[in-house]
LUMSE-160528 format. One record per atom (N, C-alpha, C): residue in one letter; atom name; x, y, z; chain; residue number from 1. Coordinates in Angstrom, 2 decimals, padded with zeros to 5 digits. Layout:
BEGIN
<r resn="A" name="CA" X="X" Y="Y" Z="Z" chain="A" resi="NUM"/>
...
//
This chain:
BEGIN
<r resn="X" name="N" X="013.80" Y="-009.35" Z="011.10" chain="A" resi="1"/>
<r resn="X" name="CA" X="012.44" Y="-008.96" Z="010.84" chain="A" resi="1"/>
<r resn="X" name="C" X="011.60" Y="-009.11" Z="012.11" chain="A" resi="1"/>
<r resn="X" name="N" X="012.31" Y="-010.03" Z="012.98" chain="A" resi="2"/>
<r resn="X" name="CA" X="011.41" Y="-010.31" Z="013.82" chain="A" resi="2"/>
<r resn="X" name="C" X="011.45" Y="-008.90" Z="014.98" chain="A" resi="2"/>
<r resn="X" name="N" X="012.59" Y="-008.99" Z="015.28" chain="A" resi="3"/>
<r resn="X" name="CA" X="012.75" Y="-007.78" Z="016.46" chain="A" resi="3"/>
<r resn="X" name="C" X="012.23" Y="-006.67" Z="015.94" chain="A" resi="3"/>
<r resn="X" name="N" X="012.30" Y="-005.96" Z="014.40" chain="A" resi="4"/>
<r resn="X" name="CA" X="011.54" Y="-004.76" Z="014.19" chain="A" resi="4"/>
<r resn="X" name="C" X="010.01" Y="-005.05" Z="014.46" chain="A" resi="4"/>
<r resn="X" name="N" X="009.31" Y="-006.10" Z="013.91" chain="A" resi="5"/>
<r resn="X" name="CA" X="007.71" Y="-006.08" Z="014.25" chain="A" resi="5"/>
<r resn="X" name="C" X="007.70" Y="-006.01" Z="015.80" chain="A" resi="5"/>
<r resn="X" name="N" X="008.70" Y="-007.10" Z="016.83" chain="A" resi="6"/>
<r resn="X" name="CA" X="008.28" Y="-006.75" Z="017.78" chain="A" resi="6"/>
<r resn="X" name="C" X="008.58" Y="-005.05" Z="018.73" chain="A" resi="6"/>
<r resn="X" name="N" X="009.63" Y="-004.26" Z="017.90" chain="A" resi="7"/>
<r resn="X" name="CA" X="009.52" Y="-002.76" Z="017.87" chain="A" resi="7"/>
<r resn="X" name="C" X="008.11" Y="-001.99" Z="017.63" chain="A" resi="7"/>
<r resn="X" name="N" X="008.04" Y="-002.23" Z="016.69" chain="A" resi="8"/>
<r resn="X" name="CA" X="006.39" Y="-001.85" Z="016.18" chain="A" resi="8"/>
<r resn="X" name="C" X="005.56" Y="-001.99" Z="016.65" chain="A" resi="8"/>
<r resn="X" name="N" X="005.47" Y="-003.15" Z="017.41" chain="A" resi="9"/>
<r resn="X" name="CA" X="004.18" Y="-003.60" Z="018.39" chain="A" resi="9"/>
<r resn="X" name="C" X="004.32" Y="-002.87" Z="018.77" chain="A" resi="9"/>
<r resn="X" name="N" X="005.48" Y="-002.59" Z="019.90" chain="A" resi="10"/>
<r resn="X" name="CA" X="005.27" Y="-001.86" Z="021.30" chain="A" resi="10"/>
<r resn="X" name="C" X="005.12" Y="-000.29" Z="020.78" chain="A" resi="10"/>
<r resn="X" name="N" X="005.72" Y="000.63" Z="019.96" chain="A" resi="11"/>
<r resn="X" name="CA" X="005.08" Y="001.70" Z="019.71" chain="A" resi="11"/>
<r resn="X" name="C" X="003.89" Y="001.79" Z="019.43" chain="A" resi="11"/>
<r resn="X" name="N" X="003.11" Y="000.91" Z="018.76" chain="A" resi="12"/>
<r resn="X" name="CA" X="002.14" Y="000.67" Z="018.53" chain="A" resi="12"/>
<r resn="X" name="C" X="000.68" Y="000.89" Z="019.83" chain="A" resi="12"/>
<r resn="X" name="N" X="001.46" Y="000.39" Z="020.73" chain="A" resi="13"/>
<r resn="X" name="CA" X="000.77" Y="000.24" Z="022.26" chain="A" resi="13"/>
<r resn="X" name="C" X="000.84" Y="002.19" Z="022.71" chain="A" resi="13"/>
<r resn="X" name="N" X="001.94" Y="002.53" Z="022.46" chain="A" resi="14"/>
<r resn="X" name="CA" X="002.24" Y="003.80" Z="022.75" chain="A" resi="14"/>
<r resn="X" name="C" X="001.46" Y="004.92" Z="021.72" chain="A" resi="14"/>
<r resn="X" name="N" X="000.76" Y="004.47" Z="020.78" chain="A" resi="15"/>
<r resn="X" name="CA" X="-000.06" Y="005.13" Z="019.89" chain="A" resi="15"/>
<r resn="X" name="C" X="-001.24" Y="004.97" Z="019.57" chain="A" resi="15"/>
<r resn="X" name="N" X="-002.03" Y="005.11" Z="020.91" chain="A" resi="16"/>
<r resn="X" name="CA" X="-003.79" Y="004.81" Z="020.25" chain="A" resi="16"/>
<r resn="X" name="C" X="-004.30" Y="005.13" Z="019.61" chain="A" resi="16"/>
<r resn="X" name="N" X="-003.96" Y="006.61" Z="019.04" chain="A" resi="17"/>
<r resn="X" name="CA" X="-004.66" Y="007.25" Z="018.08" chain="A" resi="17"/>
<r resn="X" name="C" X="-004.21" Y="006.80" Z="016.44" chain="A" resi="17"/>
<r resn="X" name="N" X="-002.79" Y="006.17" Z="016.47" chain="A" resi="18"/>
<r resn="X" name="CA" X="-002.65" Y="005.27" Z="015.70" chain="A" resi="18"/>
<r resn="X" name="C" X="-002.54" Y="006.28" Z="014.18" chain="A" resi="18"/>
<r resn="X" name="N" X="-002.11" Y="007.27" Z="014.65" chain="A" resi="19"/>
<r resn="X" name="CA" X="-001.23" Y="008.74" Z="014.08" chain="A" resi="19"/>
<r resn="X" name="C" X="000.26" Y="008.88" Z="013.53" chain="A" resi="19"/>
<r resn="X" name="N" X="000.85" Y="009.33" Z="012.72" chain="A" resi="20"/>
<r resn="X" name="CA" X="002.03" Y="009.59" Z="012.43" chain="A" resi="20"/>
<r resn="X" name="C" X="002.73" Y="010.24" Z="013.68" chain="A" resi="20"/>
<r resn="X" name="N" X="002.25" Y="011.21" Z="013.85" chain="A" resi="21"/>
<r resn="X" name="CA" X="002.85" Y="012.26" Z="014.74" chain="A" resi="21"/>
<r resn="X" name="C" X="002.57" Y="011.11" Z="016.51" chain="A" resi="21"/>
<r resn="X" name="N" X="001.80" Y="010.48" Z="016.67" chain="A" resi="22"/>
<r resn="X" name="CA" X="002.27" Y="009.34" Z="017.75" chain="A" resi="22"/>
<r resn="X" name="C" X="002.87" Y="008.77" Z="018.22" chain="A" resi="22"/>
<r resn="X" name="N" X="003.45" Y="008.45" Z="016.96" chain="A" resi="23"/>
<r resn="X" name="CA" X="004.21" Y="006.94" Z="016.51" chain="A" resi="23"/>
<r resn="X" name="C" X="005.97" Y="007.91" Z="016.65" chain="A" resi="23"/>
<r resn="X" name="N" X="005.92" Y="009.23" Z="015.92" chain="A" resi="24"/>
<r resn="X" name="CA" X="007.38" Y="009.92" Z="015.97" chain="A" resi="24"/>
<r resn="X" name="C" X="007.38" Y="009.86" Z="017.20" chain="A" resi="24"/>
<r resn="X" name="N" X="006.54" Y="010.75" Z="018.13" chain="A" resi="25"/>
<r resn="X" name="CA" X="006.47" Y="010.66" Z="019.55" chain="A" resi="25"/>
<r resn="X" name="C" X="006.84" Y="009.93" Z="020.58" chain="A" resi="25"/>
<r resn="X" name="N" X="006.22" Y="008.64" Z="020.30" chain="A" resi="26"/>
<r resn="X" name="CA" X="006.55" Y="007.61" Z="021.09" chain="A" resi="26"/>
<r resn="X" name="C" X="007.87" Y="007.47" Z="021.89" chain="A" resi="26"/>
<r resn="X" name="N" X="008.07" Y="007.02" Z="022.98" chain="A" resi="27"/>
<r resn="X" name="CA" X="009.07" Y="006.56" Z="023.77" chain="A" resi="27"/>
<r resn="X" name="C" X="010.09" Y="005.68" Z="022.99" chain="A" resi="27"/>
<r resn="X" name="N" X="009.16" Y="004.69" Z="022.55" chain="A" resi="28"/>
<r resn="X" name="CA" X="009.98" Y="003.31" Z="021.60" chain="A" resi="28"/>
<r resn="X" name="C" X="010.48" Y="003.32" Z="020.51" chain="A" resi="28"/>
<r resn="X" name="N" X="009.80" Y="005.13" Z="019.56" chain="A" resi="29"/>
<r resn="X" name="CA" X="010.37" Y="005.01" Z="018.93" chain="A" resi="29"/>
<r resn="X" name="C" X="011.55" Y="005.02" Z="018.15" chain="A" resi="29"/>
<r resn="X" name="N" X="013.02" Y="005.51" Z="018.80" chain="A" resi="30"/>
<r resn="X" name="CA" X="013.83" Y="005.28" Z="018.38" chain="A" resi="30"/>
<r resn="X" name="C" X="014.74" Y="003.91" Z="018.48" chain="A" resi="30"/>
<r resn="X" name="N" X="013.88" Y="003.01" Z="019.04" chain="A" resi="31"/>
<r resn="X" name="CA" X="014.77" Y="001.28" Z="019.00" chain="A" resi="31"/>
<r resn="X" name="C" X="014.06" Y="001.02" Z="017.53" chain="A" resi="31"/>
<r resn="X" name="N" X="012.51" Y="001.66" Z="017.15" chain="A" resi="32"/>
<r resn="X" name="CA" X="012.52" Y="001.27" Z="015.72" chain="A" resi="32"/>
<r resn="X" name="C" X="013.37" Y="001.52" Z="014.75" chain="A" resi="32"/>
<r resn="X" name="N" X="013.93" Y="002.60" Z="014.91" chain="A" resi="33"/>
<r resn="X" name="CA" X="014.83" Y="003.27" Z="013.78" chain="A" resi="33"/>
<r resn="X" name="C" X="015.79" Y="002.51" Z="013.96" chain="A" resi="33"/>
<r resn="X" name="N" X="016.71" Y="002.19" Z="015.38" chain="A" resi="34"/>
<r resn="X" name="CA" X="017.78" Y="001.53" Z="015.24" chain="A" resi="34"/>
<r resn="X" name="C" X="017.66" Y="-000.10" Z="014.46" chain="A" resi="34"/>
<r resn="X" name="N" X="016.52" Y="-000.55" Z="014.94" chain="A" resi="35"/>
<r resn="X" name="CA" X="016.50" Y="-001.75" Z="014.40" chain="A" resi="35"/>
<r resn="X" name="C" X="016.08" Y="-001.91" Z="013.03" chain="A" resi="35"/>
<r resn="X" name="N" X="015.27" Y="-000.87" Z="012.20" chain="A" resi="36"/>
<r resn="X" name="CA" X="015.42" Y="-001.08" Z="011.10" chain="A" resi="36"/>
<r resn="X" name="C" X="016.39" Y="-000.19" Z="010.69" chain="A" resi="36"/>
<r resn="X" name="N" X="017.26" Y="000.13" Z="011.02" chain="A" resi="37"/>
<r resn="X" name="CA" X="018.38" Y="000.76" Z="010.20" chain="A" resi="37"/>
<r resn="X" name="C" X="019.66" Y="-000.40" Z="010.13" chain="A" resi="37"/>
<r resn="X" name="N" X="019.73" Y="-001.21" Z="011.24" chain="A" resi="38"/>
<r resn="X" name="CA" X="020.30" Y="-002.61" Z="011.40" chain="A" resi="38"/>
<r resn="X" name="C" X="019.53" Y="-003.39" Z="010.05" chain="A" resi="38"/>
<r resn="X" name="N" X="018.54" Y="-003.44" Z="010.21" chain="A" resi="39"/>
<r resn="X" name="CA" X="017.81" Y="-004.98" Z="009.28" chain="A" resi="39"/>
<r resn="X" name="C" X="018.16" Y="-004.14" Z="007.75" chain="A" resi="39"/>
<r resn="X" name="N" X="018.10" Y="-002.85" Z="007.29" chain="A" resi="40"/>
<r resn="X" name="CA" X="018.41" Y="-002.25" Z="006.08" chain="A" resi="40"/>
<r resn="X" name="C" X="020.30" Y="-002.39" Z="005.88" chain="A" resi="40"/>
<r resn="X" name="N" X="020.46" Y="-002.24" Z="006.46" chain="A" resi="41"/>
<r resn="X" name="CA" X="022.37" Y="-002.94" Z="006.27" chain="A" resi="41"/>
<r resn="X" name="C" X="022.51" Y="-004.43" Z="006.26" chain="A" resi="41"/>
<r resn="X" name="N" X="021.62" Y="-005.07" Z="006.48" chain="A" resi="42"/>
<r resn="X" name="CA" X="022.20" Y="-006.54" Z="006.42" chain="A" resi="42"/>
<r resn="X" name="C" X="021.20" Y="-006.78" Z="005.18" chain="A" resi="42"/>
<r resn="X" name="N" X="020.12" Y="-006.48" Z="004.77" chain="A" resi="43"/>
<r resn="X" name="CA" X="019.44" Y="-006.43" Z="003.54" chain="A" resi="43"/>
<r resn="X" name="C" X="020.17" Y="-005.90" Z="002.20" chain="A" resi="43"/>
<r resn="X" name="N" X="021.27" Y="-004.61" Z="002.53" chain="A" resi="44"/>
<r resn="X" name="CA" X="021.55" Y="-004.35" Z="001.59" chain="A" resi="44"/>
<r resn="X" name="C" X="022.65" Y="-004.96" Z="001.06" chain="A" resi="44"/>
<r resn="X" name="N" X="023.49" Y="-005.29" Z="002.33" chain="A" resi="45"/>
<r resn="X" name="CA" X="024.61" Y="-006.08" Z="002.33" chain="A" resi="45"/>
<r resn="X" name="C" X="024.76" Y="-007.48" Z="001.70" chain="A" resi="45"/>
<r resn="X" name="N" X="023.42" Y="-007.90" Z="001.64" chain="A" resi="46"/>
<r resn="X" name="CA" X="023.07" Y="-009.47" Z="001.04" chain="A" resi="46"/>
<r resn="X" name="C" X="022.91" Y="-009.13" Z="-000.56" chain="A" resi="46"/>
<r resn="X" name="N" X="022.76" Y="-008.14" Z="-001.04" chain="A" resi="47"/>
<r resn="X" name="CA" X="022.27" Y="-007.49" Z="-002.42" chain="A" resi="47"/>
<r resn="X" name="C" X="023.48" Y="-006.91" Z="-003.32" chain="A" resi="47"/>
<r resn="X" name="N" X="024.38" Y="-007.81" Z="-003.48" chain="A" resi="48"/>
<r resn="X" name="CA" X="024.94" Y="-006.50" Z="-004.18" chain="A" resi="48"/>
<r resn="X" name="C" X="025.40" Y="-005.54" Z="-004.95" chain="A" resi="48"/>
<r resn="X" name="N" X="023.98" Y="-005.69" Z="-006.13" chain="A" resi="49"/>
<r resn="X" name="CA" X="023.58" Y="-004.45" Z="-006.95" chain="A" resi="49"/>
<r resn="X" name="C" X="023.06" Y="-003.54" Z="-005.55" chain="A" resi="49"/>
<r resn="X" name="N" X="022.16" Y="-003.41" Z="-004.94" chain="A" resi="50"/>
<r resn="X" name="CA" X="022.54" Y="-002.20" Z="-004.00" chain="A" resi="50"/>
<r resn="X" name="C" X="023.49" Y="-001.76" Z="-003.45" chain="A" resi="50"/>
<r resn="X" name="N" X="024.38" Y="-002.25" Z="-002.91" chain="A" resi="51"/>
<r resn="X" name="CA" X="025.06" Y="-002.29" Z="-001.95" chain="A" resi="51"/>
<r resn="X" name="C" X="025.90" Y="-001.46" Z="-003.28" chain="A" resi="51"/>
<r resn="X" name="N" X="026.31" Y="-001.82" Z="-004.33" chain="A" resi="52"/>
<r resn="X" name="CA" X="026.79" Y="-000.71" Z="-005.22" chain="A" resi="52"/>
<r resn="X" name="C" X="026.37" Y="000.13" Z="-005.52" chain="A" resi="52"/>
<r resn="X" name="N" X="024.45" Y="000.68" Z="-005.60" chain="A" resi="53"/>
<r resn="X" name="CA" X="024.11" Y="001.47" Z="-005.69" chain="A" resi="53"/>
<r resn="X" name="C" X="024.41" Y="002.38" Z="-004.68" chain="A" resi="53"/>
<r resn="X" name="N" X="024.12" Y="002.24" Z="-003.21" chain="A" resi="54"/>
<r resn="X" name="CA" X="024.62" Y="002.88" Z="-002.27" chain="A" resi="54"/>
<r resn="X" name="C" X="026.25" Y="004.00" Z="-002.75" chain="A" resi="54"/>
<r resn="X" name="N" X="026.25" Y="003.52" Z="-003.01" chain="A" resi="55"/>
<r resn="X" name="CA" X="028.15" Y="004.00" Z="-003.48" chain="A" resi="55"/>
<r resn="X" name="C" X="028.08" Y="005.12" Z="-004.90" chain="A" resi="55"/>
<r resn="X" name="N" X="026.53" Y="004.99" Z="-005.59" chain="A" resi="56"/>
<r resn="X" name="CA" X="026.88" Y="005.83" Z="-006.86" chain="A" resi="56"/>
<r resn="X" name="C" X="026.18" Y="006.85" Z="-006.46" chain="A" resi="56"/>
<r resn="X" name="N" X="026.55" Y="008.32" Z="-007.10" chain="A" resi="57"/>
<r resn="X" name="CA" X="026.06" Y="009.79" Z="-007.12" chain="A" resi="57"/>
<r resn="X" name="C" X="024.47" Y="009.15" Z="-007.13" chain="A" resi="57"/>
<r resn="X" name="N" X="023.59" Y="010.52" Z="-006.54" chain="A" resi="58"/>
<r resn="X" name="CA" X="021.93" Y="010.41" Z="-007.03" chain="A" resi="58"/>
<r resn="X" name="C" X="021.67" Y="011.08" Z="-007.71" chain="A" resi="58"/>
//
C-alpha cells in the first residue's frame, strides 16, 4: 500500500490540473498500474473466495 500511494504522489506532481486524462498521461503513470496490479494479486491471493472467483465464468 505503501509504494502505490507513494506512485500516486508522484503522478500526482505530474498532474496539476488534477484531471483524468493527466494522470493517464503522466510519465509515472505506468509504475502505478504495475504496482497496483502487484498489490491486487497479493490481495487476492490472501482471499480465497476471490481468488476462486477469479477462476469462474462472468
Amino acid at each position: 500500500m505503501r509504494e502505490l500511494g507513494i506512485a500516486l504522489n508522484a503522478v500526482a506532481t505530474e498532474a496539476p490540473q488534477d484531471t483524468d486524462a493527466e494522470y493517464l498521461r503522466a510519465p509515472s503513470w505506468p509504475k502505478v498500474v504495475a504496482v497496483a496490479g502487484r498489490l491486487a494479486q497479493v490481495m487476492v491471493g490472501n482471499d480465497p473466495k476471490e481468488l476462486a472467483a477469479m477462476h469462474e465464468p462472468i
